[in-house]
C-alpha positions in Angstrom: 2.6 10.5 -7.2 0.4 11.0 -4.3 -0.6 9.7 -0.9 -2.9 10.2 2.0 -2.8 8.8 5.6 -6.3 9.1 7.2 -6.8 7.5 11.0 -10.3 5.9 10.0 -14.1 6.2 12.1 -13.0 4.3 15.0 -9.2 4.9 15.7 -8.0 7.7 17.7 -4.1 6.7 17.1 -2.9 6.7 13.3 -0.4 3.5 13.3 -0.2 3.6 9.5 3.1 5.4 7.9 3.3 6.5 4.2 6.0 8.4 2.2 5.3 9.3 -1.9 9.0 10.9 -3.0 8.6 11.3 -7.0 12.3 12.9 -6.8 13.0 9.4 -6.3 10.0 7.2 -7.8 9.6 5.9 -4.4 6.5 4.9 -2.6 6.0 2.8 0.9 3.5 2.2 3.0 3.4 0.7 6.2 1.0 -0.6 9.3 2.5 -0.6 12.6 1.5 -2.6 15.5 1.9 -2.8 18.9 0.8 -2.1 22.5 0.2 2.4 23.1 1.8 4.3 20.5 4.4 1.5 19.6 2.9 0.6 16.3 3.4 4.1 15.4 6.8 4.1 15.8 7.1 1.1 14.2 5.8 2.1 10.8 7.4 5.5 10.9 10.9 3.8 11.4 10.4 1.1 8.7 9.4 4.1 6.4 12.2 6.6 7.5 14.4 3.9 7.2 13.7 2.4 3.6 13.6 6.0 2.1 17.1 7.2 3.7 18.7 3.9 2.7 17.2 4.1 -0.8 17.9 7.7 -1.1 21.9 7.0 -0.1 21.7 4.4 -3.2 20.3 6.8 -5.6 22.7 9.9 -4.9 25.4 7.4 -5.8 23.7 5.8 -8.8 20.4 4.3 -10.3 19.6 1.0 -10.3 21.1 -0.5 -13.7 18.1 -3.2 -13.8 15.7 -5.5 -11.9 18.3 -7.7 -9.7 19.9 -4.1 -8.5 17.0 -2.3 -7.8 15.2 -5.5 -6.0 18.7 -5.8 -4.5 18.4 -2.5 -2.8 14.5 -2.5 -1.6 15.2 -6.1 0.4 18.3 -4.3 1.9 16.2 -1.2 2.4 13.9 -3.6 4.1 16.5 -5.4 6.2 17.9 -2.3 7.6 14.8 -1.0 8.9 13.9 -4.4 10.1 17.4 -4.1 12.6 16.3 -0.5 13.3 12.9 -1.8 14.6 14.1 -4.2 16.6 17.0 -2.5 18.1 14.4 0.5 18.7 12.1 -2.4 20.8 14.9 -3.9 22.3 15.9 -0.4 24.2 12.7 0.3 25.9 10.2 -2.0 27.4 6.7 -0.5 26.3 7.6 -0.9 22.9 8.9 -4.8 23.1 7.1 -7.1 20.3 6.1 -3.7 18.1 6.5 -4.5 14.0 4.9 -3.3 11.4 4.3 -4.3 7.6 5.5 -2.5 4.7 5.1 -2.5 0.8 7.4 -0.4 -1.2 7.9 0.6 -5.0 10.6 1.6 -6.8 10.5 3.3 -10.7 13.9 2.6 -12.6 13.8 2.9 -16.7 10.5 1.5 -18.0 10.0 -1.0 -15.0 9.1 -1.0 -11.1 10.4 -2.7 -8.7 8.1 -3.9 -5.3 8.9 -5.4 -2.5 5.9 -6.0 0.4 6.2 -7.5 4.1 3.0 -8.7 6.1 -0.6 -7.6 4.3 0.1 -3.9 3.1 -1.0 -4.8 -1.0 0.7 -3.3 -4.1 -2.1 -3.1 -6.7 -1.5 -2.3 -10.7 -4.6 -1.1 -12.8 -3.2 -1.6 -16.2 -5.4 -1.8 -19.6 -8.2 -1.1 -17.0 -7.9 -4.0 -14.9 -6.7 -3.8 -11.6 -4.7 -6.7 -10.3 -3.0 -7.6 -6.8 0.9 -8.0 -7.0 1.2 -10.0 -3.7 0.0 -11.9 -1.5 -0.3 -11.3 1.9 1.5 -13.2 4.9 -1.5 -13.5 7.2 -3.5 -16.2 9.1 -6.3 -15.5 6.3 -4.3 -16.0 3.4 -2.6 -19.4 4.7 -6.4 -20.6 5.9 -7.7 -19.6 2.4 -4.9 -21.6 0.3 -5.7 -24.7 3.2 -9.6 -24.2 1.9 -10.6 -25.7 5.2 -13.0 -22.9 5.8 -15.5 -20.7 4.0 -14.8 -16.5 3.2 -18.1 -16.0 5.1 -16.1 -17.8 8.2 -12.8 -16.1 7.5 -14.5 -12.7 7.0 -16.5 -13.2 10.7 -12.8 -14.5 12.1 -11.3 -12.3 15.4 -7.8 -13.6 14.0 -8.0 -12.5 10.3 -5.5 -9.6 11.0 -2.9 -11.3 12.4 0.1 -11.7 10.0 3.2 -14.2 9.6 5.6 -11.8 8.7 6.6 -8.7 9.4 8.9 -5.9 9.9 10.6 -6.3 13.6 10.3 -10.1 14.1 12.7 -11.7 13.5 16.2 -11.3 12.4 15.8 -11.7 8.8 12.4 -11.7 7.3 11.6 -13.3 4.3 11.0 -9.9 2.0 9.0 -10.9 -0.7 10.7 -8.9 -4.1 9.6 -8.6 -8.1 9.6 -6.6 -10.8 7.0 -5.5 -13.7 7.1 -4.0 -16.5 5.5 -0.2 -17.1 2.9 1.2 -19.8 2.1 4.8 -20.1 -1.2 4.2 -19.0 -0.6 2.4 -15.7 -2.0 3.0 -12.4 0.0 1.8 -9.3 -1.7 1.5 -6.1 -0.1 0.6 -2.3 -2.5 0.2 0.8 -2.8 -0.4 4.1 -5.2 -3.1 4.6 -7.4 -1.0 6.2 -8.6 0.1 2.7 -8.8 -3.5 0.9 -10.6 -4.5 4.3 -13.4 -2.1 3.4 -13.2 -1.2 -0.2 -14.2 -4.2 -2.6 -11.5 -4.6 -5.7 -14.2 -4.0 -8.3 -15.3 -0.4 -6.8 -10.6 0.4 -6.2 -11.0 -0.5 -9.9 -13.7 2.1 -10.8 -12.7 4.6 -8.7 -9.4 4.6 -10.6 -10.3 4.3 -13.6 -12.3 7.1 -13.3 -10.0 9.6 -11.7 -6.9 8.2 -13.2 -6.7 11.5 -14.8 -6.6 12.9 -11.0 -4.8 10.9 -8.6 -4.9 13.1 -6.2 -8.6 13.4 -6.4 -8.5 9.3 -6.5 -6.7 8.9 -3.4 -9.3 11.2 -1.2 -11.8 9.1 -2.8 -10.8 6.1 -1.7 -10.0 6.9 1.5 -13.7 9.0 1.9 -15.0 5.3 0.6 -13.0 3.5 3.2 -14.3 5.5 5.8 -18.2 5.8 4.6 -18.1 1.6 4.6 -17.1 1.7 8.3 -13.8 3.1 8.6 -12.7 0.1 11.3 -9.2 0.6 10.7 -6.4 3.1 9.6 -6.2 4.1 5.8 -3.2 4.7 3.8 -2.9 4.3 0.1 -0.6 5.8 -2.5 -1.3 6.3 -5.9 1.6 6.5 -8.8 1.6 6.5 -12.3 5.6 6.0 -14.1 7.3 8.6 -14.3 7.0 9.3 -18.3 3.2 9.2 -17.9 3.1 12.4 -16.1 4.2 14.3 -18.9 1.3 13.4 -20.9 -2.0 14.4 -20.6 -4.1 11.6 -19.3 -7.6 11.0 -21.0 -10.8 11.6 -18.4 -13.2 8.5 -18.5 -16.5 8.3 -17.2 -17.2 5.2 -14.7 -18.9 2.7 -16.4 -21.3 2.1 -13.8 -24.4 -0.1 -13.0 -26.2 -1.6 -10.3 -23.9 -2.7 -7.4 -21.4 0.1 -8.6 -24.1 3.1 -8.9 -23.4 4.0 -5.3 -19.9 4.9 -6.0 -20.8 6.5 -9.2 -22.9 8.6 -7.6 -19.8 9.8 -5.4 -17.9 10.2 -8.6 -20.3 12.6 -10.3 -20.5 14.6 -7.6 -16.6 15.2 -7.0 -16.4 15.6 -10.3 -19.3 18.1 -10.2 -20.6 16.1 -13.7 -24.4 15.9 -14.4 -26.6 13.2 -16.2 
């Protein structure tokens, strides 16, 4: 379990909060926002506050299944949504700040997520990555309406703004699942300013190839994020189950062509491979 925060190419301010606890199979991710620093604040609460709440449930006991452990990540969620807006409510420069969050939780052979606003939850499983939710932004509810193209959507000043998120409101709608684990698994959680830049088919070679490394995957991405422009703040965290790191992971080489032999090039030569 791994992650890395990274302020992007244009952003002085880092808004973006991330915690990767493996003592607890606990990762979350969050993107603050929010007039001066208040955004930071925001996301660093929303993360302090899931991991102490979830921390308290697992000194007592582990989740015995799904419905507990989705039980205590939308509590988890809850609480820091209070401690937000309590937070706001006290001073006036940080009125209106929220932030979103995505969080996952290992328990036996299953994970359990939980996401807010348009952080993303990713699984590369059989070597397929998939998205495990769907964001609560303007974009998303424009795309599902199909009144407009992606070329319009892409070009939009409003495609960041989200429906949802941590701080407004009194009880936002947390969004909670759970899937099942294989050995081989990959989970990734972002901060939209890596989906924003990276394309899904170059997240999916990139771990693919470093699976093996997530460490090494997670500077990667990030270092991708930021050579495509970098507009925004980068967080991602990279986990496999907990029973897969006590096997030895197979290496496999990118399988690599045409739009893709850019990033394969930057794969070769972390890996310090030669063809």
């Amino acid at each position: 379990m791994t992650s890395l925060s990274d302020p992007g190419c244009v952003r002085s301010l880092n808004e973006d909060a991330v915690a990767a606890l493996p003592e607890l199979g606990l990762m979350v991710v969050a993107d603050g926002m929010g007039g001066h620093n208040a955004g930071e604040i925001a996301a660093r609460l929303a993360v302090d506050g899931i991991v102490a709440r979830v921390r308290r449930a697992l000194a007592d006991a582990p989740p015995s299944g799904a419905t507990d452990a989705e039980a205590l990540l939308a509590e988890a969620m809850q609480q820091a949504n209070q401690a937000i807006t309590e937070r706001a409510a006290g001073q006036e420069q940080l009125k209106g700040m929220g932030s979103t969050v995505a969080c996952l939780l290992f328990h036996g052979e299953q994970a359990s997520i939980a996401h807010l606003g348009d952080s993303r939850i990713y699984r590369l499983s059989a070597g397929k990555l998939r998205l495990l939710t769907r964001d609560h932004s303007l974009t998303q509810q424009v795309r599902d309406l199909g009144v407009i193209g992606e070329d319009a959507i892409a070009s939009s000043h409003n495609r960041h703004l989200v429906s949802h998120a941590l701080g407004h409101g009194e009880s936002p709608p947390v969004v909670v699942s759970t899937v099942p684990c294989m050995p081989d698994d990959v989970f990734l959680l972002c901060t939209d300013g890596l989906n924003d830049m990276v394309d899904g088919r170059d997240i999916e070679l990139a771990l693919r190839a470093l699976r093996s490394n997530l460490a090494l995957a997670v500077e990667q991405l990030v270092m991708i994020a930021r050579d495509n422009g970098g507009y925004d703040n980068i967080t991602v965290a990279l986990a496999g189950p907990p029973a897969a790191s006590e096997k030895p992971a197979v290496k496999k080489e990118p399988e690599a062509s045409g739009a893709f032999g850019r990033l394969t090039g930057w794969l070769r030569s972390l890996l310090g491979t030669r063809h």
